[in-house]
C-alpha positions in Angstrom: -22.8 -20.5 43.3 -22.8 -23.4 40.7 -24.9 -21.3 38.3 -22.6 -18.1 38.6 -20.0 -20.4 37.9 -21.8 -21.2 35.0 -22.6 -17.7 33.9 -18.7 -17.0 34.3 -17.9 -20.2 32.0 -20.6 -18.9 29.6 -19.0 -15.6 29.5 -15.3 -17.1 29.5 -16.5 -19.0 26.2 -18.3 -16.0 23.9 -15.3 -13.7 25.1 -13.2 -16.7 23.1 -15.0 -16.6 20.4 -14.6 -14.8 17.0 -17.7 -13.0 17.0 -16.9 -10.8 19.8 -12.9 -10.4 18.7 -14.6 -9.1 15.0 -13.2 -5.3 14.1 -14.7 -3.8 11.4 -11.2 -3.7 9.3 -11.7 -7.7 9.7 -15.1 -7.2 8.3 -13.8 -4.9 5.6 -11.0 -7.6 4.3 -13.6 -10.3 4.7 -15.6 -8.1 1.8 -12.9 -7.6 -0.2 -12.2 -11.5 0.0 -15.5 -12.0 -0.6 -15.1 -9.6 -3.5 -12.0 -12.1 -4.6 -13.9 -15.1 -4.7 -17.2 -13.6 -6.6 -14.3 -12.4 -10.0 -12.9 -15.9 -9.6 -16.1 -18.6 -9.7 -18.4 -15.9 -10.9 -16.3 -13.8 -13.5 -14.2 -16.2 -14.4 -11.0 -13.5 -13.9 -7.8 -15.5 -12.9 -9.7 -17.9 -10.5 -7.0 -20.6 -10.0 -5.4 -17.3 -8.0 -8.0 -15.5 -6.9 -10.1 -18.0 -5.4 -6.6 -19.4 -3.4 -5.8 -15.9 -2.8 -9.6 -14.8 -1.9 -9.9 -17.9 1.1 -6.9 -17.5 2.1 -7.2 -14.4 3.2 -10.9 -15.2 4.6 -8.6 -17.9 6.8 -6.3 -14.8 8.3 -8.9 -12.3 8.9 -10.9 -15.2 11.1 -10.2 -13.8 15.0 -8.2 -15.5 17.1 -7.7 -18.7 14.7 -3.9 -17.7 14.4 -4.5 -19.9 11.0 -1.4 -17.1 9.2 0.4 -16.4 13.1 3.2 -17.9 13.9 2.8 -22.0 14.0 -0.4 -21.7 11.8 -0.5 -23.6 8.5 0.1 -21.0 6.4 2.5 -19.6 8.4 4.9 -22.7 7.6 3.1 -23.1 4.0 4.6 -19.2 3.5 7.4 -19.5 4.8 8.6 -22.8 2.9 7.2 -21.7 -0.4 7.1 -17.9 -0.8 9.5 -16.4 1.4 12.2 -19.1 0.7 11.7 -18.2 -3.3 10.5 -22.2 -3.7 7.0 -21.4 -5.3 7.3 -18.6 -7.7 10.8 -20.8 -9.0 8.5 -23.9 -9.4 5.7 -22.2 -11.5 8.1 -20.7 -14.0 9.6 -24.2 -14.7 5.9 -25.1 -14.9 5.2 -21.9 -17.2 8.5 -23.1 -19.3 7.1 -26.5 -20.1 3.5 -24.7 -21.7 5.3 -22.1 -23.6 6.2 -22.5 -27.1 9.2 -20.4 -28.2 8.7 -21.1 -32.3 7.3 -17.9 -32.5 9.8 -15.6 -31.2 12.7 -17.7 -33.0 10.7 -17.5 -36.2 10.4 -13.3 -35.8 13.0 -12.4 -33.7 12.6 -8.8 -33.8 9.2 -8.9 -32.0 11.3 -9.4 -28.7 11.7 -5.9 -29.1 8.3 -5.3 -28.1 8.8 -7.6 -24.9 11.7 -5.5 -24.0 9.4 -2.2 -24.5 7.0 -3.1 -22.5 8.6 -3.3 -19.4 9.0 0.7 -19.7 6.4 0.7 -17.4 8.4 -0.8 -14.3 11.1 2.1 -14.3 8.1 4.8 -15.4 6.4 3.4 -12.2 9.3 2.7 -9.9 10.4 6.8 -10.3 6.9 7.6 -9.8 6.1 5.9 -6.8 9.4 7.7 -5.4 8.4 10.6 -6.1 4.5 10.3 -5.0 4.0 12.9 -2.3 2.7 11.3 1.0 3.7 7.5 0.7 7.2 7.9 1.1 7.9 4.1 -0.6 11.5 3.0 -0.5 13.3 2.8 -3.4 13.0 -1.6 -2.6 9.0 -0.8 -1.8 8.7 1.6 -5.3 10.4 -1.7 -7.4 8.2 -3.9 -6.0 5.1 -1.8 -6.9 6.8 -1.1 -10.3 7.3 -5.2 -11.3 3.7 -5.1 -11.7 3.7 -3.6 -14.6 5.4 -6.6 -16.0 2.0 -8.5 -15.3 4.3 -11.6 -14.5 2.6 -12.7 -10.9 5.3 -14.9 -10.0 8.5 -12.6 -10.8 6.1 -9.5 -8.6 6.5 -12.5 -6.1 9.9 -13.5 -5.9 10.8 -9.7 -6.1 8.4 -8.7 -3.3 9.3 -11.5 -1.0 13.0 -10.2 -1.0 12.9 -6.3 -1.0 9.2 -5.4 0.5 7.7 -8.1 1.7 5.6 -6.0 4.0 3.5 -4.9 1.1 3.5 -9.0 -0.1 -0.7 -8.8 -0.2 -1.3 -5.7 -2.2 1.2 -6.1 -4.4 0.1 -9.5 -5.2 -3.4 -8.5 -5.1 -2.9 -5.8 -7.5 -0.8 -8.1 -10.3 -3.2 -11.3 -10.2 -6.0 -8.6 -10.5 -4.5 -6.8 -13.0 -3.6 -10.0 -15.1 -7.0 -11.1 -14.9 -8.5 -7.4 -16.1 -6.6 -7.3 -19.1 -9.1 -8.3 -21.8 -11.2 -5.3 -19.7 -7.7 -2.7 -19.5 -5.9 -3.5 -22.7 -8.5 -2.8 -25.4 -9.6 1.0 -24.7 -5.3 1.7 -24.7 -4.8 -0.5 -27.8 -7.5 1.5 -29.6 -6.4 4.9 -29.0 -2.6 4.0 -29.9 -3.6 2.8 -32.8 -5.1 3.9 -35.8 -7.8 1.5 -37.9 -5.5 1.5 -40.7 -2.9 0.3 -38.4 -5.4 -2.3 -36.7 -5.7 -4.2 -40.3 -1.9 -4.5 -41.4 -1.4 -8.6 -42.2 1.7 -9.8 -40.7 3.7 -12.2 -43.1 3.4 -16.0 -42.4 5.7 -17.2 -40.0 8.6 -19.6 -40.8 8.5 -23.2 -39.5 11.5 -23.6 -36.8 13.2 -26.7 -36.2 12.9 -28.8 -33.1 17.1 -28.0 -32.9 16.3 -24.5 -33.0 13.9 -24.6 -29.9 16.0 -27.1 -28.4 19.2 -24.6 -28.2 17.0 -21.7 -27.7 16.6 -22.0 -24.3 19.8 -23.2 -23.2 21.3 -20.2 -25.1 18.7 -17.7 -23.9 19.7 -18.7 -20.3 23.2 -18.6 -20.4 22.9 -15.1 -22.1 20.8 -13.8 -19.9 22.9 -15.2 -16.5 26.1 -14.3 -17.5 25.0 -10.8 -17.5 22.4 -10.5 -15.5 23.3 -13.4 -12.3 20.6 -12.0 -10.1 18.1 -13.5 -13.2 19.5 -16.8 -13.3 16.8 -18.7 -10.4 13.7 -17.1 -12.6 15.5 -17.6 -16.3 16.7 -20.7 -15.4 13.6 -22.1 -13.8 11.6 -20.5 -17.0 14.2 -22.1 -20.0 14.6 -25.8 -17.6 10.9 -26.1 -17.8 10.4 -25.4 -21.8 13.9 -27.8 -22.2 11.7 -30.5 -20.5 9.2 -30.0 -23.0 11.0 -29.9 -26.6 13.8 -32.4 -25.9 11.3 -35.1 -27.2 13.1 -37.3 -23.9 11.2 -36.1 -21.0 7.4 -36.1 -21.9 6.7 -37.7 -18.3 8.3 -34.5 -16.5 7.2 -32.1 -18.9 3.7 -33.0 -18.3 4.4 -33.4 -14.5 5.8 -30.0 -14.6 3.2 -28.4 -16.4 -0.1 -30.6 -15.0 0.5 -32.1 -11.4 3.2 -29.9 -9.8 1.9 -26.2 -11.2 -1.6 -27.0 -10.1 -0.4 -28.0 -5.9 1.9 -25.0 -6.2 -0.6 -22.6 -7.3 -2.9 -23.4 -4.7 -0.6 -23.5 -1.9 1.0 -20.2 -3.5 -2.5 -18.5 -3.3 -3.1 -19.6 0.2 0.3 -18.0 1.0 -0.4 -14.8 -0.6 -3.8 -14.9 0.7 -2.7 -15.3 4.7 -1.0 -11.7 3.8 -4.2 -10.2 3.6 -4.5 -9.4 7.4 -6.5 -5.9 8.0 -3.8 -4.5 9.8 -1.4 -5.2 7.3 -3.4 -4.4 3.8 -5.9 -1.6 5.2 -3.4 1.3 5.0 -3.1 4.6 2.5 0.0 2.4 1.2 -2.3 -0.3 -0.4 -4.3 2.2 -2.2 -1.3 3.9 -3.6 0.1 0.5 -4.9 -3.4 -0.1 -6.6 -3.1 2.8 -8.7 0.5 3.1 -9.5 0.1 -0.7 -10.9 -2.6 0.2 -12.7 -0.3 3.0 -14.2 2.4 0.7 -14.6 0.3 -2.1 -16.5 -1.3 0.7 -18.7 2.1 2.2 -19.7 3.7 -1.4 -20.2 0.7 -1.5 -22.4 1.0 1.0 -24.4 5.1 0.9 -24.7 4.5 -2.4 -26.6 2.5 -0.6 -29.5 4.4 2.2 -29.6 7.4 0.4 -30.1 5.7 -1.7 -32.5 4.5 2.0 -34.2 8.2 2.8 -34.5 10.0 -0.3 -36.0 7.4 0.2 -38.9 8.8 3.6 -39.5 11.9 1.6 -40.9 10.7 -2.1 -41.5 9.5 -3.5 -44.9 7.1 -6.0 -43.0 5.2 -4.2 -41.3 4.0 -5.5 -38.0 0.5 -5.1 -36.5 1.1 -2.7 -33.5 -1.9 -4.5 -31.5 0.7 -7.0 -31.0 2.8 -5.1 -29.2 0.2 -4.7 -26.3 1.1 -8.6 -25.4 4.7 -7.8 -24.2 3.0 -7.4 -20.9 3.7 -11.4 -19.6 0.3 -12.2 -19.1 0.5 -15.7 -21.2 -1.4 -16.2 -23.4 -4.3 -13.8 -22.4 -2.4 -10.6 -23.6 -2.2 -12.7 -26.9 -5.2 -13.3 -27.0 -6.6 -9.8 -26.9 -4.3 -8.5 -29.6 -5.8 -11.4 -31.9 -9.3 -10.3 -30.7 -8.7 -6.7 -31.7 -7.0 -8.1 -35.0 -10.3 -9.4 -35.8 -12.3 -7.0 -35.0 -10.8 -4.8 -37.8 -10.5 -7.6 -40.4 -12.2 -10.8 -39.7 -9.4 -12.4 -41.8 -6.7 -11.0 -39.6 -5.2 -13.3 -37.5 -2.9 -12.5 -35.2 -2.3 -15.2 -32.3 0.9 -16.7 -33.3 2.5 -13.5 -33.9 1.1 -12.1 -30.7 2.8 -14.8 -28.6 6.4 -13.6 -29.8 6.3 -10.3 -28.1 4.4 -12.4 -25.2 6.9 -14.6 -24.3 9.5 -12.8 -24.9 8.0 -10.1 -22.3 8.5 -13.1 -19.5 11.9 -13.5 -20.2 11.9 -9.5 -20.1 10.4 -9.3 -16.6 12.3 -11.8 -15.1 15.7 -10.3 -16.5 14.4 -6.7 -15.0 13.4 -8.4 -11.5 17.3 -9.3 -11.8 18.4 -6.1 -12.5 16.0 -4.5 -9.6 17.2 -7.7 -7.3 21.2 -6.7 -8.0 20.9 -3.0 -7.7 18.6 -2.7 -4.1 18.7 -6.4 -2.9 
């Protein structure tokens, strides 16, 4: 008797245990967050996201550990941070205090390019209506379409409010996308461009005054909220953080801002995204579709920048570098970065960074004032 009592305890225990609980759609995710975790430490793509975003959704896929269930950790961490809005809000102020505005107030015309490249979201917001066989929702199809902004945090705060059932792959797909883009941008950039075009010298860029960069936020953000209100939490956040920065009074929470706080919201904001990674919830035809239609959306936010660049010169007496206009997607300062890259590439004397990070910043602002406009119209 005692040692079928045993046996029954024995078999009580492994029926409890993960091993035996394991489908193979857990063993899927548990690849792709394996997958995660091998571009962040090994790549080097994005990893202060990916790595967060990779375990956490190792944690969630771990059977029976109810780690993302209701009364898990990251069920409380996700609901305080993402789904109240608290995270991505606390990361732009952080973003705000690294970003320096001089070169967008010194060239003011590149936040044209900024403005262009968010063509992508609408392009990709109609065509994910219109995709036969995924019948997305016109608040699903603007989610999927904000990550053509490549602004993680704004395809956060708009996912969290319109779709958050598609949280994981939409996330996924922007922090993945952001990361890609010295791998996406380059072969797009190339064939809008011609060599010719890939050489033009932009003129020197005038110094701007700390006044300038003081009242530039402050004005940017009440522009922006008086017409667009739904904007105001991301543009406000965004402007607050860069005030901290330039005031020349508040080095202490500038660097707080930007150091400290940024780095504990980023990984708690990973984990978050990460516990949305469930198999039952990311293993569908949906998550495929939203892979490729932000893939679309980047590549045409991509090239809307240069061509946008390619048509101001048609009428400008400076001419400006189209390669620039590829950083109007918000990845800051990475998209920069590339269009200097390519600048030298064609003309080892071409330099190209400073100007670069008009059109990039400027394509933040742009993204956030779009989430507002997506926010009012099916919020």
């Amino acid at each position: 008797m005692e040692s079928l009592n045993l046996v029954n305890l024995f078999a009580n225990v492994l029926r409890d245990t993960g091993i035996l609980n394991l489908t193979w759609a857990n063993v899927v995710m548990i690849l792709i967050c394996f997958t995660l975790i091998y571009l962040a430490i090994v790549r080097g793509f994005e990893p202060l996201l990916l790595l967060p975003i990779g375990f956490g959704g190792l944690l969630c896929n771990i059977p029976l550990a109810g780690i993302s269930d209701e009364g898990g950790f990251l069920y409380h961490v996700y609901n305080f941070g993402i789904k109240s809005g608290v995270f991505p809000i606390l990361i732009f102020i952080g973003i705000g205090a690294m970003t320096d505005f001089g070169p967008l107030i010194a060239n003011p015309r590149l936040a044209l390019l900024g403005g262009a490249a968010q063509f992508g979201i609408f392009f990709t917001l109609i065509g994910a209506v219109l995709l036969p066989g995924m019948n997305f929702t016109l608040e699903q199809a603007s989610s999927i379409g904000i990550i053509g902004g490549a602004d993680g945090p704004t395809a956060i705060f708009v996912t969290t409010r319109l779709a958050p059932e598609l949280l994981g792959a939409i996330a996924v797909a922007a922090y993945s996308y952001m990361a890609l883009v010295p791998i996406i941008q380059p072969p797009i950039m190339r064939l809008c461009t011609t060599p010719a075009e890939r050489k033009i010298k932009m003129t020197q860029l005038r110094p701007v005054s700390k006044l300038e960069k003081i009242i530039f936020p402050i004005a940017t953000l009440l522009l922006c909220a008086l017409f667009v209100p739904s904007a105001a939490p991301l543009i406000g956040a965004f402007m607050f953080g860069n005030l901290l920065n330039e005031c020349g009074q508040t080095d202490r929470l500038a660097e707080t801002a930007k150091n400290n706080m940024i780095n504990v919201v980023t990984i708690l904001l990973g984990l978050s995204v990460g516990s949305k990674l469930a198999a039952q919830e990311f293993l569908t035809i949906q998550t495929v579709g939203i892979l490729i239609l932000g893939l679309v959306a980047f590549s045409i936010g991509t090239a809307s920048g240069i061509l946008m660049a390619k048509l101001m010169n048609l009428f400008a007496k400076n001419k400006i570098n189209p390669l620039i206009g590829s950083a109007g997607v918000s990845a800051v300062p990475m998209a920069a970065r590339v269009s200097n890259k390519l600048g030298l590439e064609a003309d080892p004397q071409n330099f190209l960074m400073m100007h670069a990070m008009g059109p990039n910043v400027s394509g933040v602002i742009g993204s956030a004032i779009v989430a507002g406009v997506l926010l009012a119209m099916f919020g």
